[in-house]
C-alpha angles and dihedrals in degrees: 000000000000137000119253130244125265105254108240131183107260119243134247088253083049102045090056093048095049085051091052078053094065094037092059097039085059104055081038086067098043081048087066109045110269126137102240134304144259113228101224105228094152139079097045099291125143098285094048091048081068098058099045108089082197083063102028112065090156115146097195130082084296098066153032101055128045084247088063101035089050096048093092102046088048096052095044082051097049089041098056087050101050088053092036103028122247090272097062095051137090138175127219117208133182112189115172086013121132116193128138090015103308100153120199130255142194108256102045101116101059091035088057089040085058093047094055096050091056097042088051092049077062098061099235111174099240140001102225095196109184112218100200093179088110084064100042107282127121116276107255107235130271083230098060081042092070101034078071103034086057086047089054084052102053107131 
């Protein structure tokens, strides 16, 4: 076995390369023949490490503020549009979920209330939001419930 790397803040150079990522990933899969795809921004993984202000400390354009915690997510987003088409592409959430150590914090509900406004002034073609309440974790509000489900409803 061996140890594992000390986690560090990626940098600007590194932030652009992991959006081409996606963005390639993205036209890789239509490539190949699937319908569209669902950006991945739950369970702890990379673009909800962004969101997090408990896992984001950065003190650059990518953190502080939920407009700066939600940039990457929203030009990953805008990005994969822009190379799929809005219709092709999804979003996974997981607010109040607290799965590989994302611990909760006070202001989730309006900071994911700001992110899907954004997302859905982008035109994604769903919201995919996890309620993890059935394996321990807090029930995400009714309220929030119905902020998406007025975004899922948009004409």
């Amino acid at each position: 076995m061996k140890a594992h790397p000390v986690p560090m803040a990626m940098t600007h150079d590194d932030i652009i390369s992991t959006q081409k990522e996606f963005v390639t990933a993205a036209k890789n899969a239509m490539a190949a023949g699937f319908d569209g795809v669902e950006l991945h921004a739950a369970n702890g993984y990379l673009l909800e490490q962004f969101i997090r202000p408990n896992a984001n400390i950065r003190t650059d354009q990518y953190g502080g503020t939920i407009e700066n915690r939600a940039r990457f997510v929203l030009e990953v987003a805008a990005a994969t549009v822009a190379a799929i088409g809005k219709d092709k592409v999804g979003i996974r959430l997981s607010p109040f979920g607290v799965f590989n150590d994302m611990p909760l914090y006070d202001a989730m509900e309006p900071d994911y209330t700001y992110l899907t406004e954004k997302l859905n002034a982008l035109g994604l073609l769903y919201l995919h939001i996890v309620d993890h309440s059935s394996m321990g974790a807090p029930i995400v509000p009714d309220s929030m419930k119905k902020n998406c489900a007025v975004y899922l409803n948009k004409p």
